[in-house]
N, C-alpha and C positions, 0 to 999 in steps of 0.2 A: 174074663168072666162074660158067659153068654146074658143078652138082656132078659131071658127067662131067668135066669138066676139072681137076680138084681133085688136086694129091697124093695119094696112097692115105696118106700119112702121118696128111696134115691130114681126108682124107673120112670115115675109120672111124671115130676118135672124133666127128665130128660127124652121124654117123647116129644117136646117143644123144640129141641134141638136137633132129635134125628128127623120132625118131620121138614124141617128147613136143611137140611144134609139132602133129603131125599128129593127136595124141588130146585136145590143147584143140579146134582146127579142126573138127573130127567131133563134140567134145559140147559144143560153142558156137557152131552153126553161124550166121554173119553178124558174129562179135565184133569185126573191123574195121571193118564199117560203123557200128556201133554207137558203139564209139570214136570213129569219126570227125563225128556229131554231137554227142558230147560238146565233141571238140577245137573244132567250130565253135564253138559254144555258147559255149564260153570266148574263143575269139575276139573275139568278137563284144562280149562283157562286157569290164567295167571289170577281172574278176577276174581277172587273168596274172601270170601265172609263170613261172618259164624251164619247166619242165617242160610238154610236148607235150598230157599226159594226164598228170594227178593219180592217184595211188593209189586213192583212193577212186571215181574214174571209171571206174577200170578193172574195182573191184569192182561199182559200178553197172551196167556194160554187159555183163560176164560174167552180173548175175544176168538184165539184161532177155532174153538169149538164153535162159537156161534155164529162167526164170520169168517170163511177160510181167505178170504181176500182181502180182508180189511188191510192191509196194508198197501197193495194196490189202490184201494181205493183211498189211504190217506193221501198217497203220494199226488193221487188226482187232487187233493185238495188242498195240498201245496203249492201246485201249480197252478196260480191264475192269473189268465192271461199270457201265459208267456214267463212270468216272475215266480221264480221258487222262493217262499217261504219261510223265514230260519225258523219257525216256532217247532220244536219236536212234540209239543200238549198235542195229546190225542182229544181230538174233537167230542165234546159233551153228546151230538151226536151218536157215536158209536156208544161210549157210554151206557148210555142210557138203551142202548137192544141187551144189552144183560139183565138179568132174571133177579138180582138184587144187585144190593150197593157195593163197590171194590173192599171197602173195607171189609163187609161178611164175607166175603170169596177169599178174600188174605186170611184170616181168624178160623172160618168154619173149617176152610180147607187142610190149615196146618192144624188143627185141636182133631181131626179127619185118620190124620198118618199117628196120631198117640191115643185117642178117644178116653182120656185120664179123666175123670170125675171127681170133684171136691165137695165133700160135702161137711162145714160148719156144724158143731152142738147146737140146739137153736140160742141158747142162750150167750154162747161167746160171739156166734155172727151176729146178732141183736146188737150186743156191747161194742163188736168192730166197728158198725155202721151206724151210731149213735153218735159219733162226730166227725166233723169235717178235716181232711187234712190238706193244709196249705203253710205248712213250712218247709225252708229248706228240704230238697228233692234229691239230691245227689245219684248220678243211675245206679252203684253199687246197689242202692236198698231195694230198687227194684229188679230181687232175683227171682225171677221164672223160673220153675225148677224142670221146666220140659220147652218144648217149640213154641205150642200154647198150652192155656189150663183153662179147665170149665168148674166154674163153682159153682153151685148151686145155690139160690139166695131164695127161693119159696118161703124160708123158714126166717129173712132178715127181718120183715114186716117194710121192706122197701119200695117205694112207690115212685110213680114218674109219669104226670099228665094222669092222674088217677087211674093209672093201670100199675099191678103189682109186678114187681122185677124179679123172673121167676128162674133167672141165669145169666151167666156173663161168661164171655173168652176174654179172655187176655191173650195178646201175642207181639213180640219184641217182630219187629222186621226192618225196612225199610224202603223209602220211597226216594229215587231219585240219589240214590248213596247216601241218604241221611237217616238216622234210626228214629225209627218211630214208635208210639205204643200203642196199637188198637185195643182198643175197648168195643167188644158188641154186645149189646144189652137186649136181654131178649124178655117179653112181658108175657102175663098169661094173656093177653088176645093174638098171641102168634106173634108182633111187632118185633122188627129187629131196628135197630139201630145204633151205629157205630160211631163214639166218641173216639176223636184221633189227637194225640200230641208229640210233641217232637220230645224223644227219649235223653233227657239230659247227661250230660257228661257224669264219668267219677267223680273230677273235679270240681263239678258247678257245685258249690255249697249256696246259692244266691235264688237260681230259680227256684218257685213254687210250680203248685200244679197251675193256677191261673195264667200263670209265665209260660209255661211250655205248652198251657191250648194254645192261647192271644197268641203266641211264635208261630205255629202250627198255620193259623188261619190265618195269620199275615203272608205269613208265603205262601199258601197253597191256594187261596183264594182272588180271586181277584172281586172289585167293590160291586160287578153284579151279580156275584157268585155267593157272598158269603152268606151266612143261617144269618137271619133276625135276630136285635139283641135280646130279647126273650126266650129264642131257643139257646142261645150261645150261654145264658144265664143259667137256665134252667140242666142244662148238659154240665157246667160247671162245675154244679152243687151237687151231682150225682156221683161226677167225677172223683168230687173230694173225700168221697165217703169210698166209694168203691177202693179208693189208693189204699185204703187199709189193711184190704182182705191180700193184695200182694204183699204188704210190708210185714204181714206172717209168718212168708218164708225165707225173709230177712233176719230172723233171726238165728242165734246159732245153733238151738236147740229148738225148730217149731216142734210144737206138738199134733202129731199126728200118726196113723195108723193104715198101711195099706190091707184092705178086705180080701186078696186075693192071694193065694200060698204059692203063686208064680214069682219066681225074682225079678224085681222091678228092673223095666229094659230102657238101658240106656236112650237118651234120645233119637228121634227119628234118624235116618241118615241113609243111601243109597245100597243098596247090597248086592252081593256077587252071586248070579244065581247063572249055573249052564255057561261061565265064562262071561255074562252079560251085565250091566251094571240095571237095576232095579228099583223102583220106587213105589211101594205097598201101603193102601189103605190097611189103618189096624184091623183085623177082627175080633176082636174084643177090648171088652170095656177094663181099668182100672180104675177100679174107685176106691176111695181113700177117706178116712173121715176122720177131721180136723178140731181138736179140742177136747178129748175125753179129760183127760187130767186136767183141765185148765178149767172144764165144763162140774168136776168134783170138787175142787176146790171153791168154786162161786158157791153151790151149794152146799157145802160144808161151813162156808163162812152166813151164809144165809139165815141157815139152821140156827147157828151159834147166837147171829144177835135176834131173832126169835124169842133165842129162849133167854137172852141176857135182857130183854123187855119186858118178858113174862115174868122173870124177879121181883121186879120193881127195885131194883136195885141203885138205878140212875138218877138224875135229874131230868126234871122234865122238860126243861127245856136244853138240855146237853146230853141227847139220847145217841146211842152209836148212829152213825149213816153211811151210806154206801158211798166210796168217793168212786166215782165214772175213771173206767182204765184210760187211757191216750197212751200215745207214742213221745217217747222224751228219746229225743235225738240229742248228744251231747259228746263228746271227744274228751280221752285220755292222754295223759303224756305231755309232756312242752311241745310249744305251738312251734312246726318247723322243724320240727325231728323224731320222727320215731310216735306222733301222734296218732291215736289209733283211734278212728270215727265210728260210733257207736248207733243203734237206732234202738233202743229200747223198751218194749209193750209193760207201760204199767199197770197191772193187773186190777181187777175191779177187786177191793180191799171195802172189808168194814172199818171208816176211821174216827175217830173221834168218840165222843161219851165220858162221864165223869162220873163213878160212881159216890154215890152220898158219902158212902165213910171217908172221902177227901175231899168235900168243899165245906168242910167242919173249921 
């Protein structure tokens, strides 16, 4: 779908993320072709991985665009004095001549080759984001259903440093052979910034979200390098709310509806074009939008104790009330065989109330 065709709903906020596409694009100029000798490269090698482009690829091919010699010129900075260097960390230095952070060049770049749009009912994205999640993480739950995904959150009433969080990528990759989970949070004053943590196993039933930043910034950081505990606090509590809007597609029936009468195309990957292998920016958009049934049902039950107040039917101090949906993560089966790990969204329900003709 061309962006003239777009909802004005779903186009406005997503002009915040093409105009941040368009100022990598402009001070990286070639960075998908670049990438896309990387992807061959790996191809071609013994080295794969589900990931398309490696984290570290993408820092490599960001720098080859803006520095063709930055390698040369590492090498010079290995060397001193005579003494080569074992450290392979590319110097903060170079770093910092890129046009944003590695982590938006990892996220914008791969959400780039799918340009998938998610957009939430306002009122189920509300209920998502309405609490924190910090238990048991296991990587199963967190299933990406594309490379990255862009959701839209204009509509969560989300906030961070009083700026409204007006979108987010997600994207599964990796940094240094270890899986990671970028998070880039993009605000209505244009702000991007990228919460990063280490992608926990199948098997971890133990780590939280807390657990896999704090891992994150223990290795990645060294003690003059790390965010303040303020920001590292504040990133936290953002984190734990955003982990919901993935754990949607964890389930086994999410509810959702693709807007476009194209068949949804499998994820990104290299293609044969004139004999040559190829790696293409999407042109166009897939947008999706996430909760219609789940978004009738709230208001179906709404409605209901409405009009079960408007009776007077109840007690008054034992009136129906809304119980808040969460995530009940819980496993079937004997522990040790054949146990089947469940993550399951309990829906915002009207519960409780006692009508008069039973407290008689």
């Amino acid at each position: 779908m061309r962006n003239k065709d777009l909802d004005p709903k779903i186009g406005l906020p997503l002009k915040v993320i093409t105009a941040r596409l368009e100022h990598v694009k402009i001070n990286l100029t070639g960075l998908i072709k670049r990438v896309e000798a990387y992807a061959i490269d790996r191809q071609k090698s013994d080295d794969l991985h589900e990931c398309l482009i490696s984290g570290d690829e993408w820092t490599y091919a960001a720098l080859d665009c803006k520095d063709p010699i930055w390698r040369t010129r590492l090498k010079r900075t290995q060397n001193i004095m005579g003494i080569q260097s074992e450290s392979t960390e590319i110097p903060l230095s170079f770093i910092n001549q890129l046009p944003c952070n590695i982590g938006e060049i990892i996220t914008l770049g791969s959400w780039s080759l799918t340009k998938n749009i998610y957009r939430f009912e306002d009122k189920v994205i509300q209920m998502l984001v309405k609490t924190e999640y910090n238990r048991s993480l296991p990587g199963f739950l967190l299933n990406l259903p594309d490379l990255a995904i862009y959701i839209q959150t204009d509509n969560a009433n989300l906030y961070v440093n009083d700026e409204m969080v007006v979108g987010v990528i997600f994207a599964k990759n990796t940094l240094h052979d270890k899986p990671v989970l970028f998070t880039t949070v993009y605000t209505d004053s244009g702000m991007a910034k990228t919460i990063t943590m280490n992608f926990p196993e199948d098997g971890d039933f133990d780590s939280t979200v807390e657990d896999c930043m704090t891992d994150f910034i223990d290795t990645f950081f060294d003690e003059n390098k790390k965010p303040d505990e303020d920001e590292i606090t504040t990133y936290m509590e953002l984190q734990k709310k955003l982990i919901n809007l993935i754990l949607w597609f964890s389930q086994k029936e999410p509810d959702f509806r693709n807007l476009t009468n194209e068949p949804v195309k499998y994820k990104p990957k290299l293609e044969l074009v004139k004999r040559e292998l190829r790696l293409f920016e999407a042109n166009k958009y897939k947008p999706t939008i996430v909760g219609t049934e789940t978004n009738r049902k709230i208001n179906d039950a709404l409605k209901q104790r409405e009009d079960d107040l408007k009776s007077g039917n109840y007690v008054t101090t034992k009136k129906p009330h809304p119980r808040k949906p969460h995530w009940n993560f819980y496993w079937l089966g004997k522990r040790g065989s054949r146990e089947k790990w469940v993550n399951h969204w309990i829906p915002f329900k009207i519960v409780g109330g006692v009508p008069k003709d039973k407290t008689a």
